[in-house]
C-alpha positions in Angstrom: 2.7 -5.7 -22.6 3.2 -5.2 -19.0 6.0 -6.1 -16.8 5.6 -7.5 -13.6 7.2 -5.7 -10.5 7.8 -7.9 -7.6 9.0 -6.3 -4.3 11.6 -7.5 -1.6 10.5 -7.9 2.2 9.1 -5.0 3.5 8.6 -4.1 7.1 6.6 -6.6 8.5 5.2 -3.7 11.7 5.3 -0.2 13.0 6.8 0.5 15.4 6.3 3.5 17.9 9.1 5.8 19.5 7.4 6.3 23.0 9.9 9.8 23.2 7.6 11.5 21.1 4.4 11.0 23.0 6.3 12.7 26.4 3.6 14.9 28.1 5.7 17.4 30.4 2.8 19.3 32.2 1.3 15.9 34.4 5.1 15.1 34.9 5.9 18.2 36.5 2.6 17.9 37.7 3.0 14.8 39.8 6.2 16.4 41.2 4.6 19.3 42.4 2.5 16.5 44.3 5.1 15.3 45.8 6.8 18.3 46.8 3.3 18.8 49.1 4.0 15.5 50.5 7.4 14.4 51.2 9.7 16.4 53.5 12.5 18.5 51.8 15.0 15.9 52.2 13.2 13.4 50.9 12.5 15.0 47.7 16.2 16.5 47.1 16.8 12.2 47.4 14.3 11.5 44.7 14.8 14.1 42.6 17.8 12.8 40.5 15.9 9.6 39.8 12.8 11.5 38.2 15.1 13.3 36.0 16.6 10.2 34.8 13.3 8.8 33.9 12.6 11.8 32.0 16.0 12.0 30.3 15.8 8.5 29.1 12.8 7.8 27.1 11.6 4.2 26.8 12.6 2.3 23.9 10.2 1.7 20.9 8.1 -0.9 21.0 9.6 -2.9 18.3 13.3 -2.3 20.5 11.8 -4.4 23.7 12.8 -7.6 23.8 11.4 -10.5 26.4 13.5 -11.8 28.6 13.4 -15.6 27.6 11.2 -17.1 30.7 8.5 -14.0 29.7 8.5 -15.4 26.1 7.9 -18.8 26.3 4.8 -17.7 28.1 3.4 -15.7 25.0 0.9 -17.7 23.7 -0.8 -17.1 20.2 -4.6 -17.1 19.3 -7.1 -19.3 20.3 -8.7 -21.2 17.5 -10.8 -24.2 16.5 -9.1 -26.6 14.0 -11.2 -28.2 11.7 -10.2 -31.8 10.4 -11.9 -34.4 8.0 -11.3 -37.1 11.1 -12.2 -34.5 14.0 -11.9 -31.3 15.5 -9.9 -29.9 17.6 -9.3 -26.4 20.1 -6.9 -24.5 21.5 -3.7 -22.0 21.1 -2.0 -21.8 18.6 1.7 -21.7 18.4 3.6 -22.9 15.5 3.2 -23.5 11.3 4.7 -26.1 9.8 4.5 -27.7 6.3 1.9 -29.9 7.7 0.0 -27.6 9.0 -1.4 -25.8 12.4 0.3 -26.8 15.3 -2.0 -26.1 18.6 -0.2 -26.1 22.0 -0.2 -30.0 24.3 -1.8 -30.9 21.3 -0.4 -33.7 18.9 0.1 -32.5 15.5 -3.0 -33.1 13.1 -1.9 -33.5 9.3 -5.5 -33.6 8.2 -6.8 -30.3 8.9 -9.2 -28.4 6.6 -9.8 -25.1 8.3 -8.6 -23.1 10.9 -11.3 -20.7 12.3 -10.5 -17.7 14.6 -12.3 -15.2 16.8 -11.8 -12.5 15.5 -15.3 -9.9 14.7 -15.6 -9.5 11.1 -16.0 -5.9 10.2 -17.2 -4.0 6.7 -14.8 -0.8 5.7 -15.7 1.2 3.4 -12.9 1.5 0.7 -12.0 0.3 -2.9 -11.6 -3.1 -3.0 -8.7 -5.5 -5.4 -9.2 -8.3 -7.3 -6.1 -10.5 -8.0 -6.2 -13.4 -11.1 -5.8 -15.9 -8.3 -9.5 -15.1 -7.0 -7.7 -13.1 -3.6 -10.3 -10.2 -3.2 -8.7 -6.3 -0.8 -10.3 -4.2 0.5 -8.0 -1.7 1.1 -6.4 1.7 -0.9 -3.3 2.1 -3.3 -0.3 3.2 -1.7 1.6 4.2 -4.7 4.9 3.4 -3.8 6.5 1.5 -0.8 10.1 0.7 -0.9 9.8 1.5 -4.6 7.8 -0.7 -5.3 3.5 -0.6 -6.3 1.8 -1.5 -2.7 -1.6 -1.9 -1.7 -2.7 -0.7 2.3 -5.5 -3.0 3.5 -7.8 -0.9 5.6 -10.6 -1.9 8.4 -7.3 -4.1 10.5 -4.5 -3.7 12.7 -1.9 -1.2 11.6 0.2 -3.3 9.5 2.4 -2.3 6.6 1.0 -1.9 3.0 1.2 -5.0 1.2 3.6 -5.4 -2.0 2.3 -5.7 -5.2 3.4 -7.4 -8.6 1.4 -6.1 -11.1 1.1 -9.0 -12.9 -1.4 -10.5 -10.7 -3.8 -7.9 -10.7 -7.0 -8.6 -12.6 -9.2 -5.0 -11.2 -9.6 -2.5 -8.8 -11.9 0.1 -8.2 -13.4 2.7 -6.3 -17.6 1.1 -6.3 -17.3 -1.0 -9.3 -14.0 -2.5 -10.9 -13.7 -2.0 -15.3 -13.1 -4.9 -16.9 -10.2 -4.9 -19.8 -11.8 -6.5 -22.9 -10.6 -6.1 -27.0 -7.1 -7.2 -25.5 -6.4 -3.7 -23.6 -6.6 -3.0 -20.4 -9.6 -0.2 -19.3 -8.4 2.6 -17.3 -11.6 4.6 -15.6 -10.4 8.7 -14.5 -13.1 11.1 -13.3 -13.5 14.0 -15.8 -13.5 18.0 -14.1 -16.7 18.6 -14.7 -17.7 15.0 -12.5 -18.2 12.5 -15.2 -15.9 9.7 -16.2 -13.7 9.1 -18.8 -13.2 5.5 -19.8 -9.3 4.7 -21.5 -8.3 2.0 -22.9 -4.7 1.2 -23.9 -1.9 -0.5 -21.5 -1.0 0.2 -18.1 3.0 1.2 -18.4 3.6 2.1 -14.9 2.4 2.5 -11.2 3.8 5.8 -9.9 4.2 7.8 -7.0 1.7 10.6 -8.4 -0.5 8.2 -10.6 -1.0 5.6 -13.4 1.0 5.7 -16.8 -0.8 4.3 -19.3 -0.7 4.4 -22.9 -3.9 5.0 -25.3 -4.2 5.5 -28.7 -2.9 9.1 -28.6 0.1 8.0 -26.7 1.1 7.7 -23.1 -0.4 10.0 -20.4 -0.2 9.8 -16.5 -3.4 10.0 -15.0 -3.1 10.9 -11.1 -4.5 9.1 -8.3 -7.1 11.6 -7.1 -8.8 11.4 -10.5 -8.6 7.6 -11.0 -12.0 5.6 -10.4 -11.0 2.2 -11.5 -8.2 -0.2 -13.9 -9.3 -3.6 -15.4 -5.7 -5.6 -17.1 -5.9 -8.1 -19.2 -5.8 -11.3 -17.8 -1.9 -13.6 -17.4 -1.6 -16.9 -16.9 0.6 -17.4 -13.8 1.5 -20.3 -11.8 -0.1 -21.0 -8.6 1.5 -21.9 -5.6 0.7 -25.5 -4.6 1.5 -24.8 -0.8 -0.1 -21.7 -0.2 -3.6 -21.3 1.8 -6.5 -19.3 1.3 -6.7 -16.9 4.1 -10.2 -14.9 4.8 -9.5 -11.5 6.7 -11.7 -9.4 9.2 -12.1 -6.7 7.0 -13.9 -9.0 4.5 -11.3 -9.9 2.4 -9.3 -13.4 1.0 -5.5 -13.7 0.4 -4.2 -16.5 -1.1 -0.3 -17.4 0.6 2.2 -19.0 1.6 2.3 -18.9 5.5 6.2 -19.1 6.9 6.0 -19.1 10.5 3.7 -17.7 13.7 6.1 -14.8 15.2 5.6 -11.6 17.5 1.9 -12.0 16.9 1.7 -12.5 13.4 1.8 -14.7 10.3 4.7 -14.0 8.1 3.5 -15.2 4.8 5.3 -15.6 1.1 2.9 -14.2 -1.2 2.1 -15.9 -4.7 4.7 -13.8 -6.4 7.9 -13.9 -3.7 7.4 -11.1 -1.8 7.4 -11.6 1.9 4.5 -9.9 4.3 3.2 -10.0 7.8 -0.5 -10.1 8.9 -1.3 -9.9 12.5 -3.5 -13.1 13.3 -6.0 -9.9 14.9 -6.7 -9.5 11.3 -7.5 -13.4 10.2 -10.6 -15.0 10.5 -10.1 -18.6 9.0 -7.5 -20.2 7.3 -8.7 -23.0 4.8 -6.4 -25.4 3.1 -5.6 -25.1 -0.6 -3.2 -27.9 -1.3 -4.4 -32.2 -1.2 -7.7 -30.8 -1.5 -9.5 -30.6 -5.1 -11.5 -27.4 -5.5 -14.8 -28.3 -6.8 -16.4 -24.8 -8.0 -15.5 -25.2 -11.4 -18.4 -24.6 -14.1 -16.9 -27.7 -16.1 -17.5 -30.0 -13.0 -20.9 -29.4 -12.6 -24.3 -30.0 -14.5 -27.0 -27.7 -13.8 -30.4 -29.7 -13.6 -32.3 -26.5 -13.0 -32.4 -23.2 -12.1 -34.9 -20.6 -12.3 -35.9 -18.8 -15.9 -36.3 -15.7 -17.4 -36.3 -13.8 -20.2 -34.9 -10.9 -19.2 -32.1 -11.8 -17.0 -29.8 -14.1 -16.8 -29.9 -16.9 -13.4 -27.1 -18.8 -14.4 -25.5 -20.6 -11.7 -22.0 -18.4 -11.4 -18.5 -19.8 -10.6 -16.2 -17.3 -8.2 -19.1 -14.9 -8.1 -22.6 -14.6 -6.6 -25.5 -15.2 -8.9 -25.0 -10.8 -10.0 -21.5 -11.2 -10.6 -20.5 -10.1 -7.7 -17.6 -11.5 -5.1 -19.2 -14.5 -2.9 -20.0 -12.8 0.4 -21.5 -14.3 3.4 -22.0 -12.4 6.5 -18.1 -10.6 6.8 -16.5 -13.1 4.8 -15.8 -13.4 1.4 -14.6 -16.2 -0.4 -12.4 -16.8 -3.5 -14.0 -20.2 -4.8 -17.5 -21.0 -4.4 -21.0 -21.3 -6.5 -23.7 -18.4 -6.6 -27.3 -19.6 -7.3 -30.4 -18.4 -7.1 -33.1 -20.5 -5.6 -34.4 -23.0 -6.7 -31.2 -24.2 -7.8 -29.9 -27.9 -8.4 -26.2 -29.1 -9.8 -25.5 -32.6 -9.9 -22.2 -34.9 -11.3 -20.8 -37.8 -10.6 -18.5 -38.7 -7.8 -15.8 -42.1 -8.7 -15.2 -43.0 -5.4 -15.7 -42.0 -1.3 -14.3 -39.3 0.0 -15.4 -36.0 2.3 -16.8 -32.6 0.4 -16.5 -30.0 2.7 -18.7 -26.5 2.0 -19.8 -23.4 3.4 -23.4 -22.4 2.9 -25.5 -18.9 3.2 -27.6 -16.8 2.0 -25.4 -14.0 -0.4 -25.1 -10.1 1.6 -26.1 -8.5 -1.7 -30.0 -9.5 -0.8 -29.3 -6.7 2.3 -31.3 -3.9 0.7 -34.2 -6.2 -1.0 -37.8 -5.7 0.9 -38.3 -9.9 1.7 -34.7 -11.8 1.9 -35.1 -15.3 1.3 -34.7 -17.6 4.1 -32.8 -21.0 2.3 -32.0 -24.6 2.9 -28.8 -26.5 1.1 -28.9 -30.2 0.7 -26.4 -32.7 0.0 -27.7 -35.7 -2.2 -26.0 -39.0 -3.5 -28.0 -41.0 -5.5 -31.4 -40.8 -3.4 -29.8 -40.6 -0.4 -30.5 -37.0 1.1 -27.0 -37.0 3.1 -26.8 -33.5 4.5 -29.8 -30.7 4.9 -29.1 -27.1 7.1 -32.3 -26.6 7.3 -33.7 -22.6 6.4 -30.6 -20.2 6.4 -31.8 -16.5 6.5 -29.8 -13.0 5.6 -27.5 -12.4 8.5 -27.0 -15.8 9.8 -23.7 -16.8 10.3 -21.8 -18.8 7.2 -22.2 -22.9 7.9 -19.9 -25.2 7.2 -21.2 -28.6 5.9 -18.4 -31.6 6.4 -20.4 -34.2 4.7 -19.0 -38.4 4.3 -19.5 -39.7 1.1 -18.7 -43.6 1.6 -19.2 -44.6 -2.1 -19.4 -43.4 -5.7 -22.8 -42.3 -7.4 -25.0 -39.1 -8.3 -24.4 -36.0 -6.5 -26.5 -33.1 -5.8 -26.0 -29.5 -4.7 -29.7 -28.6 -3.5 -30.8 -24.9 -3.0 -34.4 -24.1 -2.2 -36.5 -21.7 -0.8 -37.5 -22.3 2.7 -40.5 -20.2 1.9 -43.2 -19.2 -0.8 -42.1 -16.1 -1.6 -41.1 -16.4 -5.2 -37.9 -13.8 -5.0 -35.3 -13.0 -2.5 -33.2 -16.1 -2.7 -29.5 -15.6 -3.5 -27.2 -18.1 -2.2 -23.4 -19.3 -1.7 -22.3 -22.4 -1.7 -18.4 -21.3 -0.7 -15.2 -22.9 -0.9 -16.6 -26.3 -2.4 -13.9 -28.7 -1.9 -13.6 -32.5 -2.2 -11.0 -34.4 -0.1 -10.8 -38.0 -1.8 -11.2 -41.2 0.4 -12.0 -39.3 3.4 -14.4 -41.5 4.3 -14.4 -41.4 8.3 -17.3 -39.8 10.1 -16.7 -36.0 10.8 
């Protein structure tokens, strides 16, 4: 049985004491400059306000603060606001329980996404898996404040995020274990380079490493030789307000967001424990709550697929069609369908609304000889509502907004936008279905 440790707000930034970084030689440098230029006089005047400067450092950055007519000109990120009415651009500057608030901009409750500019990039690191479908890249920083912590890597310096055990399904170094026969699966590198697969219950997150008891009792296994930990699954609540929030390192955090403030979001994270993210580090912010997530195996019918005996081309749910996380270009997503082509789902839709989607072709085709270029369509009934046309590796993700003005037959259509009879992975990402939303995107 494991007990879940929740953490109290950590620091949400660094900060940096400039008094440290004095460089002494180009100061006395610049005064021997000056000695060559002014007159004596001149510099005997000037001399006791250099070594005030030097005597009094400047305060740390996190110290400074704006005199009121500088702040009110700090403006936050530019980003594009995606709605199920219309779109809308510009800076952003507030949260609310509504939603994004952009500035000379009237307040839209119907937004869907929030997409910023930020480059996407691809660290190399272990990655975490919570139960909630949130997917870090990042590193285990054992203890902060006393409490387990994970660093994200590949963004802004930021502090290491605060863990509560309970929600964490599996992390890992390349591959994550997965607990099965009701225990969790500890993986620990052997000395002679092999691994060593335990399986028992994890006790304790430690400073030095992992306490976890096996059959022959508890051990503590320390974090240079640790390769991997797969719990058991729990059954805890999910926020109804949070968001789904995809990073630029490639990962997605589910959260509650608090406020915009000194640059960043100040979020409440599924288990109570407050964190910052700088908005440098955020790529797209997608609504979770009055939407109805639609990748779910039991809402879907799969009218075909491809065949084989040996393996297994299942449509997946929260995974890409070879189990792993749902990744287009530099995003991943939490929620979504992984297919391989040609691939059709179909159910029934009781009345109009707007399904919003994102489509591409999966990253994990990156290494095979002849990626697949594909196409998604949207059908009701024998309507074709919505085509992409071909979407090849390395195209940026595309979101589909697509009306649905009555009830009747729908269809999720991949298929190949070639001959080529392999290749074809692809995503269809945060499925969601926004009921009655029947205006014209």
């Amino acid at each position: 049985m494991r007990c879940g440790i929740t953490a109290t707000t950590v620091p949400t930034r660094w900060s940096l004491n400039t008094s440290k970084l004095a460089a002494p030689l180009p100061f006395w440098h610049e005064c021997k400059v000056a000695w060559q230029r002014l007159s004596c006089h001149a510099l005997l005047s000037f001399l006791p306000l250099l070594l005030s400067l030097q005597a009094e450092p400047a305060p740390a950055a996190a110290d400074v603060t704006l005199p009121a007519a500088v702040a009110a000109q700090v403006e936050g990120p530019y980003v594009r606001v995606s709605g199920s009415i219309s779109d809308q651009s510009g800076r952003l500057v507030g949260w609310t329980s509504e939603g994004p608030q952009l500035k000379d901009q009237q307040h839209d409750d119907d937004w869907l996404l929030v997409d910023f500019l930020n480059l996407g990039t691809r660290p190399a690191a272990w990655t975490m898996q919570l139960n909630d479908g949130s997917w870090l890249p990042g590193q285990p920083a054992p203890l902060w404040g006393g409490q387990p912590a994970w660093q994200l890597v590949g963004l802004p310096e930021l502090a290491p995020m605060p863990l509560d055990t309970l929600w964490i399904k599996s992390f890992g170094r390349e591959r994550h274990p997965v607990a099965e026969n009701d225990q969790d699966q500890l993986w620990v590198s052997t000395t002679v380079g092999g691994m060593d697969r335990q399986r028992g219950y994890l006790l304790e997150w430690g400073e030095s490493g992992l306490l976890f008891e096996t059959s022959a009792g508890e051990r503590e296994f320390a974090w240079d030789r640790i390769l991997g930990l797969g719990l058991l699954d729990e059954q805890m609540e999910q926020p109804t307000d949070a968001v789904w929030i995809q990073l630029a390192n490639g990962g997605v955090i589910s959260a509650r967001i608090i406020s915009l403030k000194d640059g960043a979001l100040n979020l409440q994270l599924a288990w109570g424990s407050h964190w910052s993210l700088p908005w440098s580090a955020v790529q797209r912010i997608r609504r979770r709550g009055q939407v109805q997530e639609w990748a779910k195996a039991d809402l879907w019918q799969v009218e075909s697929s491809p065949q084989s005996e040996v393996l297994d081309w299942s449509p997946r749910f929260g995974k890409s069609v070879e189990g792993r996380p749902l990744r287009l270009g530099s995003s991943v997503f939490a929620q979504g369908i992984g297919v391989k082509v040609p691939t059709t789902l179909q159910r029934q839709v009781e009345q109009p609304g707007l399904l919003l989607l994102t489509v591409g072709v999966d990253r994990e085709v990156e290494h095979f000889r002849n990626p697949q270029p594909v196409s998604f369509e949207v059908w009701l009934d024998d309507e074709l509502l919505v085509d992409s046309g071909p979407r090849a590796f390395g195209d940026a993700p595309m979101v589909l907004k697509v009306a649905v003005q009555q009830a009747g037959q729908m269809k999720l259509v991949a298929r190949p936008s070639s001959a080529l009879p392999f290749g074809g992975h692809a995503d269809f990402g945060d499925v969601v279905w926004l009921p009655q939303a029947t205006q014209n995107p």
